[in-house]
N, C-alpha and C positions, 0 to 999 in steps of 0.2 A: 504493500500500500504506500508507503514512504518511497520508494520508487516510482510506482508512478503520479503521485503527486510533483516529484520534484519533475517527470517529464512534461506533466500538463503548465506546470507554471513555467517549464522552459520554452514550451510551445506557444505560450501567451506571449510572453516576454520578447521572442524573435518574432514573432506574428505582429504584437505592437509595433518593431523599430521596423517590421518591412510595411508596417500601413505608415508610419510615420516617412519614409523614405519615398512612399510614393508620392504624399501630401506634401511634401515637401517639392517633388518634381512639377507636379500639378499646379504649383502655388506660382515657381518658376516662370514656366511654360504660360499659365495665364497672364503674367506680368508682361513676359516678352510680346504676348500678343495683342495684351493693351497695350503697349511700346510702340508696337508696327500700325495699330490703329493711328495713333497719336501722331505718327510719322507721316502716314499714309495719306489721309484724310483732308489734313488744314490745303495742299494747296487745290487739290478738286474743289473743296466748300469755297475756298475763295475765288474761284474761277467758274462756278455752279453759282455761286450769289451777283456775279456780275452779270451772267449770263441773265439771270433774272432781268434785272433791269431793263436789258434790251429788250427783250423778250417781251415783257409786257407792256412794253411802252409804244412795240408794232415793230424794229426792227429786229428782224433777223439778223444774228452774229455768231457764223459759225467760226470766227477767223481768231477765237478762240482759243485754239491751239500758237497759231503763232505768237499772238499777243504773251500768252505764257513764254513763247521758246526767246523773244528779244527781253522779256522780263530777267527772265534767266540769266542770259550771259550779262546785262549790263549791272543786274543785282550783285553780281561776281566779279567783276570788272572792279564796280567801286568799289566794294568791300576789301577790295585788292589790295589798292591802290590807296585807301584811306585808312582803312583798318578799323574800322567802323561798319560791324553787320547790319545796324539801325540804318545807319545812311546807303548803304547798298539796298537793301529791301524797298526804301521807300524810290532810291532812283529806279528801281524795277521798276516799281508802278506807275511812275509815271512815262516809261518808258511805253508799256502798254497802253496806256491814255494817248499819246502821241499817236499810236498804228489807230485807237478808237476814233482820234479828230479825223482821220484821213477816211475808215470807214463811214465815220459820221457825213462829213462832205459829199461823198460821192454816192452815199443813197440818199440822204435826206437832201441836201440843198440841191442833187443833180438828177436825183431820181433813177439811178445806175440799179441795175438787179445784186439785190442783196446777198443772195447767193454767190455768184460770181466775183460779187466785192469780198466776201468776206473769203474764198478762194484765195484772191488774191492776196490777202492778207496772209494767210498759211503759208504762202511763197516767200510774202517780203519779210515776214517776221525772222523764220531758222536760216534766209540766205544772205539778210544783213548782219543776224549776228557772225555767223561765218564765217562772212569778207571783214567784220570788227576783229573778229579776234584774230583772225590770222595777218591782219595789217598793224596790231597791236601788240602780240606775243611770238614775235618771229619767225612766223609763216606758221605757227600752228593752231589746228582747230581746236585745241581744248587749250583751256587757262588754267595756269598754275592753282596747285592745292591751296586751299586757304588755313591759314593756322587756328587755333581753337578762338583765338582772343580777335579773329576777324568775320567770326559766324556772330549767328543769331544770339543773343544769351538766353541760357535754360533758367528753368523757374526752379525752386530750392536746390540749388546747384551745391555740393557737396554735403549735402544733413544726410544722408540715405547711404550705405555703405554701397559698392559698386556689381552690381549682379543683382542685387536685392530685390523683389516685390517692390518696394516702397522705392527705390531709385526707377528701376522701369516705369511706373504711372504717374509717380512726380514730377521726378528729376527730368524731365522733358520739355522743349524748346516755350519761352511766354506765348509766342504767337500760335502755337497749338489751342491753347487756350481763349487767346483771342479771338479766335477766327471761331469759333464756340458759339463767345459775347455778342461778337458781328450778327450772327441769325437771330438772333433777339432785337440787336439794334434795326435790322435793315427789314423785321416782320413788322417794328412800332413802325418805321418810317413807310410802310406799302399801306398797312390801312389802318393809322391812328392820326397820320398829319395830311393837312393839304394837297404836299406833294403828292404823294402816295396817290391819293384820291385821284388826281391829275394826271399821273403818269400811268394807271389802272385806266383810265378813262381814254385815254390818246391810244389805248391800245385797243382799243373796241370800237370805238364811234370818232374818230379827229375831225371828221365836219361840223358833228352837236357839239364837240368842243371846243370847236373855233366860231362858232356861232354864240356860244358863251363868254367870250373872250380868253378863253386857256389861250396860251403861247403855243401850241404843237413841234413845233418847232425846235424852240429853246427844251421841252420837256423831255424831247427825243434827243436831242444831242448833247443834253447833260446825263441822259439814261446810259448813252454809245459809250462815250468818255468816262462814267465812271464804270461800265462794263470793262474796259480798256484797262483802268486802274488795278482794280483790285484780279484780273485776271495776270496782269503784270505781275503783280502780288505773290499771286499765286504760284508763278513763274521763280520770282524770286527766293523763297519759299524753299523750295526745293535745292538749286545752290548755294544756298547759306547754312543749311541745315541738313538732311537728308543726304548730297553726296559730296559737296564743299569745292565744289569746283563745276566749270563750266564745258559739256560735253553736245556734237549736234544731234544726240538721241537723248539727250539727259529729259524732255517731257514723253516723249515717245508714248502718244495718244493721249495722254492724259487730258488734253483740253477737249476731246471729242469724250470723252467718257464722263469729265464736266458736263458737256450739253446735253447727253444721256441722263444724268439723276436730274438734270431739269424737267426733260419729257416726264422721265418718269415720278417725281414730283410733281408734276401737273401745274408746274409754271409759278409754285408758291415758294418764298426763303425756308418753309419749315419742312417740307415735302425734300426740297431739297437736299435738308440736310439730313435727312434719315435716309434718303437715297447714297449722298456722298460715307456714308457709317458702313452701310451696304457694300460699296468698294473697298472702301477703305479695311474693314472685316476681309474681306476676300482677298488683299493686295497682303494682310497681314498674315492670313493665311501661306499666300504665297514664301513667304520669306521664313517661316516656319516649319514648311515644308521643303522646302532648299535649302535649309542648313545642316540636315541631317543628308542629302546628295540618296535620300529614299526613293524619291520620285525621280524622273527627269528634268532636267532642269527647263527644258523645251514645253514640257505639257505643263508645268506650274505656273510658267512666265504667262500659261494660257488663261487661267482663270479667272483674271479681271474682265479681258475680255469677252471670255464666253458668258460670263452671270449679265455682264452689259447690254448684247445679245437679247437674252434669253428674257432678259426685264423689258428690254423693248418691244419683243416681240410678243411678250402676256401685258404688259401695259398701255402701249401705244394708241389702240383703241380706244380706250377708256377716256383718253387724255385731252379735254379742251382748248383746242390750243385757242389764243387769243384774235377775237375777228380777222383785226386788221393787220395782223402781225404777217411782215413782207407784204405790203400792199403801201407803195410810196402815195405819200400826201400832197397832193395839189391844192395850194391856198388859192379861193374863188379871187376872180379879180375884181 
């Protein structure tokens, strides 16, 4: 009997340290994958909430993508050269903003197909920064590594031991955070103020609004420009943070997978952002699953885009898009 008591209690005892070793793993493994959200997520949402803007305001802005890719390299560019991750972020965005005034122009005051405009934008975005960087870092395409003290700063930066639970969901970049706060800020801004009201409105009916005296206009090409912004943002985002340097596949779709959680958020900042959680979940996935070299690396790198896909093709119908949205405005004379 003393024998086998002392096997039962040794049977508990390694049965406890191997459930405690797994809960330990687990605890791990959830950290890193709210880590890879956290990583994942802020520059779609910020490239998903610009997209908004336009979107609901009537124009179409699929050029998206490059907005991001010239965010990118000049958010890297500065941060370079300045050492200053704040001042590089914010030059990205307005880098972006600059490709938005040119689409703004040429659909709204020229009446050009927004489609095609916003094409073009995908062309001039990844092959200006291209010809910048390689006229600026001696004929090559990618820019120098940036050092820790020239990124983004993280939020409780050293409280949290390194590997830990509490460092992986903390210790993670402010603007992760930020761009959070943003879909609260930019859902007051669409239907608690004015604006909102206004640029909800210029996206449905712009003749009852110009008959009202809305600006259509000014409403629409401060919607383009700040679409431009924060998708620079977005852009930037990801070189200051994420892989620290500037590369011409470093967005590689990401602005098209942006105006995917739009669709499929149904053209709202808060749809949005449960759609970007949705990628972002999936991208985090990916990189959990290619750390262990389990999978292939080829069908993993697939998985954003196939859930992208797959959400379009069960949502897209459901999805209202906005009347007048790609339908250029002619002011009566």
């Amino acid at each position: 009997v003393y024998c086998n008591i002392k096997f039962v209690q040794k049977y508990f005892l390694e049965s406890r340290k191997e459930r405690s070793g797994i809960m330990e793993v687990l605890i791990k493994d959830l950290g890193l994958l709210i880590n890879a959200i956290l990583i994942a997520t802020p520059p779609l949402l910020l490239a998903a909430l610009g997209s908004c803007f336009s979107e609901r305001s009537g124009v179409i802005n699929i050029g998206i993508e490059g907005m991001m890719t010239i965010g990118a390299f000049i958010g890297a560019c500065v941060a370079y050269f300045s050492g200053n991750g704040w001042l590089g972020f914010f030059a990205g965005g307005l880098s972006g903003a600059i490709l938005g005034v040119i689409h703004a122009v040429a659909c709204i005051q020229f009446g050009a197909d927004q489609t095609i405009s916003g094409t073009a934008i995908n062309f001039i975005g990844p092959g200006l920064a291209v010809f910048l960087c390689k006229a600026i870092f001696d004929n090559s395409s990618d820019s120098p590594a940036l050092d820790t003290a020239s990124k983004l700063p993280k939020l409780f930066d050293g409280m949290f031991p390194s590997g830990s639970f509490g460092y992986n969901v903390f210790s993670t970049y402010i603007v992760a955070y930020l761009s959070f706060i943003l879909v609260a800020v930019v859902w007051f801004v669409f239907y608690k103020t004015k604006f909102g009201m206004h640029l909800r409105a210029v996206g449905e009916h712009p003749q009852a609004c110009a008959t009202l005296g809305v600006n259509v206009y000014r409403t629409r090409y401060i919607c383009v420009i700040l679409s431009g912004f924060l998708a620079g943002l977005g852009g930037a985002f990801v070189t200051l943070a994420t892989v620290s340097q500037f590369r011409p596949a470093v967005i590689v779709g990401q602005g098209f997978i942006a105006i995917a959680a739009v669709i499929f958020g149904k053209f709202k900042p808060q749809g949005a952002f449960k759609a970007c959680l949705l990628f972002g979940l999936c991208n985090g996935i990916k990189a959990l699953l290619g750390a262990g070299n389990a999978v292939s690396p080829n069908l993993v790198s697939m998985i954003p885009y196939v859930v992208t896909i797959l959400a379009l093709v069960f949502v897209v119908g459901s999805t209202r898009v906005p009347a007048a949205n790609g339908k250029p405005f002619l002011k009566a004379r």
